[in-house]
C-alpha positions in Angstrom: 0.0 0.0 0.0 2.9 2.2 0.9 6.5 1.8 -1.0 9.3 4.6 0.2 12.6 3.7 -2.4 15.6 5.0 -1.1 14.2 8.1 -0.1 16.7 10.4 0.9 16.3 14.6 1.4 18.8 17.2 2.6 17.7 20.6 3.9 20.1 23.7 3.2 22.6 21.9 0.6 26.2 23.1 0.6 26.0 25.4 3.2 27.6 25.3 6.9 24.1 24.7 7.9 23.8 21.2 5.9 21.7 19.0 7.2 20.6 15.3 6.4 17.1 15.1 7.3 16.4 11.3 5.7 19.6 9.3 4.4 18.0 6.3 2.2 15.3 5.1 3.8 12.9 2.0 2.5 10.3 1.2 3.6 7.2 -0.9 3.3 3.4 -1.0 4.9 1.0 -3.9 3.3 -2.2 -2.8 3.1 -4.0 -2.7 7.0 -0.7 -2.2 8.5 -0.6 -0.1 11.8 3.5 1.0 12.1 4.2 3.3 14.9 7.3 5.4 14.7 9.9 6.9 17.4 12.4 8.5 17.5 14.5 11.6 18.9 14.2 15.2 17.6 15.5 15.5 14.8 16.0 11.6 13.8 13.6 12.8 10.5 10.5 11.5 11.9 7.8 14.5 10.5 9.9 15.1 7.2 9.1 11.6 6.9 5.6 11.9 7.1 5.6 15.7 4.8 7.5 13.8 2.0 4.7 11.0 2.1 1.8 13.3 2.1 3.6 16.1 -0.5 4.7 18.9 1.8 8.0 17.9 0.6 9.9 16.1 -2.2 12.8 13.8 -1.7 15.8 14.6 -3.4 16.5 11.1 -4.1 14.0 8.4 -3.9 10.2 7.6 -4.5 7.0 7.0 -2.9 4.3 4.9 -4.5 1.1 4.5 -2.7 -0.7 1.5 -3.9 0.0 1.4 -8.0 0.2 5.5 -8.3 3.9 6.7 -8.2 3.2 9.5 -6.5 6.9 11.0 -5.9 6.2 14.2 -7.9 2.6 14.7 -7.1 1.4 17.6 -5.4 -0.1 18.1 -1.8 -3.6 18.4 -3.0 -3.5 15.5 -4.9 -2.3 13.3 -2.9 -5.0 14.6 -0.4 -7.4 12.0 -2.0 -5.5 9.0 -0.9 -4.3 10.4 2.5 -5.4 11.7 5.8 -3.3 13.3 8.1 -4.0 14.2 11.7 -1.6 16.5 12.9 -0.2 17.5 17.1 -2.1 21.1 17.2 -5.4 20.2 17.6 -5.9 23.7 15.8 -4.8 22.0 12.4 -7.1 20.3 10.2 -9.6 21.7 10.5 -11.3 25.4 9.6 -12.2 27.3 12.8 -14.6 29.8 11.1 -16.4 27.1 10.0 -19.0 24.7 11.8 -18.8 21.2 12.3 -21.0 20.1 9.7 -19.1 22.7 6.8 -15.8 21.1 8.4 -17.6 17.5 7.7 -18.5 18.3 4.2 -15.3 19.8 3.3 -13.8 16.9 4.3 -16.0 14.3 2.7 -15.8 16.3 -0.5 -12.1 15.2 -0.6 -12.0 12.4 -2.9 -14.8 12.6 -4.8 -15.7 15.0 -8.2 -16.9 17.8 -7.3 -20.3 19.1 -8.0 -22.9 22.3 -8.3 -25.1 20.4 -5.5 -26.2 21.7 -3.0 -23.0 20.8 -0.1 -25.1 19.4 2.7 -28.2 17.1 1.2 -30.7 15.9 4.8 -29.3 12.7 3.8 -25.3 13.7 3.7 -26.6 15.5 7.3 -27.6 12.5 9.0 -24.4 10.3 7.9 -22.3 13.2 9.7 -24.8 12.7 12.6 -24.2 9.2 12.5 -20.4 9.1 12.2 -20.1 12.1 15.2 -22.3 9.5 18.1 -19.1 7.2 17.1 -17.3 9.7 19.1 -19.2 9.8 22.1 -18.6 13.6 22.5 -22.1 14.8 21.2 -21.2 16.7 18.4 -23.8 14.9 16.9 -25.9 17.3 18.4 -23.5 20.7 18.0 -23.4 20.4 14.2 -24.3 23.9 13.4 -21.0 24.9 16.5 -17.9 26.5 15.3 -15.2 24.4 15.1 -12.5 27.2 16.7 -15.7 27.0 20.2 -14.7 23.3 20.5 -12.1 22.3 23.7 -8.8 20.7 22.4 -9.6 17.5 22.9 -13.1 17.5 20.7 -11.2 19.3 18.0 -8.7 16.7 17.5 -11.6 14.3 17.9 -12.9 15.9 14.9 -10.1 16.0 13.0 -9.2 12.7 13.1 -12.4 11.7 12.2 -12.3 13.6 9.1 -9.0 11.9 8.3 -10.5 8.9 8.2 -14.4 8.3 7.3 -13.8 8.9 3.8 -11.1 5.4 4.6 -7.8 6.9 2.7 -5.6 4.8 1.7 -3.1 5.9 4.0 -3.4 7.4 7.3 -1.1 9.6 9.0 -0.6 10.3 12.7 2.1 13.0 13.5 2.2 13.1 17.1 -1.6 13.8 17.8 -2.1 13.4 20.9 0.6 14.8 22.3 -0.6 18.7 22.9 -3.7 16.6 25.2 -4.2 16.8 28.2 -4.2 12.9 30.2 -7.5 11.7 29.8 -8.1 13.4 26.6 -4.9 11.9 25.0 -6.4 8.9 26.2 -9.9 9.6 24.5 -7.8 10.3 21.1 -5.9 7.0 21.6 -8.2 5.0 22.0 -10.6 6.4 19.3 -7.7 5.9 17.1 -7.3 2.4 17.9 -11.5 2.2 16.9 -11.3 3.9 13.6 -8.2 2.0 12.4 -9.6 -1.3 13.3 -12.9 -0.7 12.0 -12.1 0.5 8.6 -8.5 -1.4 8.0 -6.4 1.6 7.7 -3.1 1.6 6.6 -1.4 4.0 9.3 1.9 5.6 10.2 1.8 6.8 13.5 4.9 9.2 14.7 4.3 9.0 18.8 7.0 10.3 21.4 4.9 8.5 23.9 7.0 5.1 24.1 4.4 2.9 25.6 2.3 4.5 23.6 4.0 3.0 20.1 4.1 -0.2 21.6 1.0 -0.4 22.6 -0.6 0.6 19.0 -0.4 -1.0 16.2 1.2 -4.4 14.4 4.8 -2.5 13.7 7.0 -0.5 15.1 10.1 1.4 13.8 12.7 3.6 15.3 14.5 6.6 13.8 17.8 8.5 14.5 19.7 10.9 12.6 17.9 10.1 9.0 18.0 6.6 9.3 15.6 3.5 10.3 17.7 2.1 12.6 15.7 -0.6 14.5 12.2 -2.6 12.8 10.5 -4.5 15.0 7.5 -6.6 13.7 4.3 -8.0 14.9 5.6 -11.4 16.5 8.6 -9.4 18.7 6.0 -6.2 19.3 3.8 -8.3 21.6 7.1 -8.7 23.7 8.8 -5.7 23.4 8.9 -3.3 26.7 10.0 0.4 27.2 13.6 -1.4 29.0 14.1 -3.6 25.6 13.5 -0.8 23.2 16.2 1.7 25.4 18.6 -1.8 25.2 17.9 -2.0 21.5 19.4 1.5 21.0 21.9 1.4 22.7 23.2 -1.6 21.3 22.9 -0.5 18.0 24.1 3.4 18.8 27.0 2.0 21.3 25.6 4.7 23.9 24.0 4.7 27.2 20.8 5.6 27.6 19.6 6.2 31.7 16.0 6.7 30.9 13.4 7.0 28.2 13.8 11.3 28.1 17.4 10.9 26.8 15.5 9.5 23.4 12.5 11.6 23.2 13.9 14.8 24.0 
């Protein structure tokens, strides 16, 4: 479902400020694969995820999702396979708007679009529908701007309208990481729902450890560019926070004294 070939992209080329943001990295999800990704700042982690969804190109490499080579495509068109959930809960969705003009917009992204009429009673009562999945009761608040919502409904929303159109890949850039506790809980969990119920094919970049082991059927670790550590579904169900932190310092030759000294 997802093929990254050698993808390699450096910010600020021959200057004293070089930087190698990705150095060759493959990769490969099969379709309803859930692959959690950690890593340090700076290891390349969210310039992974903007040269998948078309913020950025690679210098070197390609990315095919499904049968589309899709290296050179832009943002907006890759927006038809791809939803992206992103750490502000202010991105992703339109403030101004209300929920149900959010909803449409959203649903609107993949298909031709039209002179009808946006919101049909029928398209109203599949937002209704989709919202009680939430357990919030924005069902009820569909005519509510989006920008009156707390944090923790707004990235509710949002990743709901990532996903209900099912893209063909999804994309999790830290989003629940500017939550409070029990809301980061409520996203984590709903995430866990949606991906389940409609076989997504997600990348999730976490900074929450227990977190990325807990989610998914795949996990990878990052550091300075590279994938330096793959761990699949079999190992996953045994893997703790202690073997992870063993697993990079075996490979870096460094010493790690907690799980900070990676996520920091």
């Amino acid at each position: 479902m997802l093929h990254l070939n050698q993808i390699h992209k450096i910010f600020n080329e021959g200057t004293p400020d070089e930087k190698i943001a990705i150095d060759h990295v493959n990769l490969t999800l099969k379709p309803g694969d859930f692959v959690t990704i950690i890593g340090s700042n700076g290891a390349g982690k969210s310039t992974l995820m903007n040269v998948i969804s078309g913020v950025l190109f690679p210098d070197i490499g390609e990315v095919h999702i499904g049968e589309n080579n899709v290296t050179n495509m832009s943002e907006f068109n890759r927006s038809k396979m791809i939803g992206r959930v992103f750490q502000d809960p202010m991105a992703g969705t339109a403030p101004s708007m209300t929920i149900e003009e959010n909803l449409a917009m959203a649903y609107s992204r993949n298909k031709s679009r039209t002179f009808r009429k946006a919101v049909t009673k029928k398209r109203r009562d599949f937002f209704r529908g989709v919202l009680e999945s939430l357990h919030l009761g924005l069902e009820n608040r569909l005519g509510a701007k989006v920008g009156l919502l707390s944090g923790g409904e707004r990235q509710a929303l949002s990743l709901l309208m990532a996903t209900f159109t099912e893209p063909s890949i999804l994309l999790l850039d830290e989003h629940t990481a500017a939550l409070d506790p029990s809301r980061a809980e409520l996203i984590t969990n709903l995430t866990k729902e949606i991906v389940d119920k409609y076989k997504l094919t997600t990348l999730m970049v976490t900074h929450n450890m227990q977190q990325a082991i807990d989610l998914g059927n795949r996990l990878i670790m990052m550091d300075k560019g590279q994938v330096i550590l793959e761990v699949d579904e079999d190992h996953k169900r045994q893997l703790t926070i202690e073997r992870l932190l063993e697993e990079f310092k075996r490979i870096r030759g460094v010493q790690m004294v907690s799980d900070r000294a990676i996520l920091s």
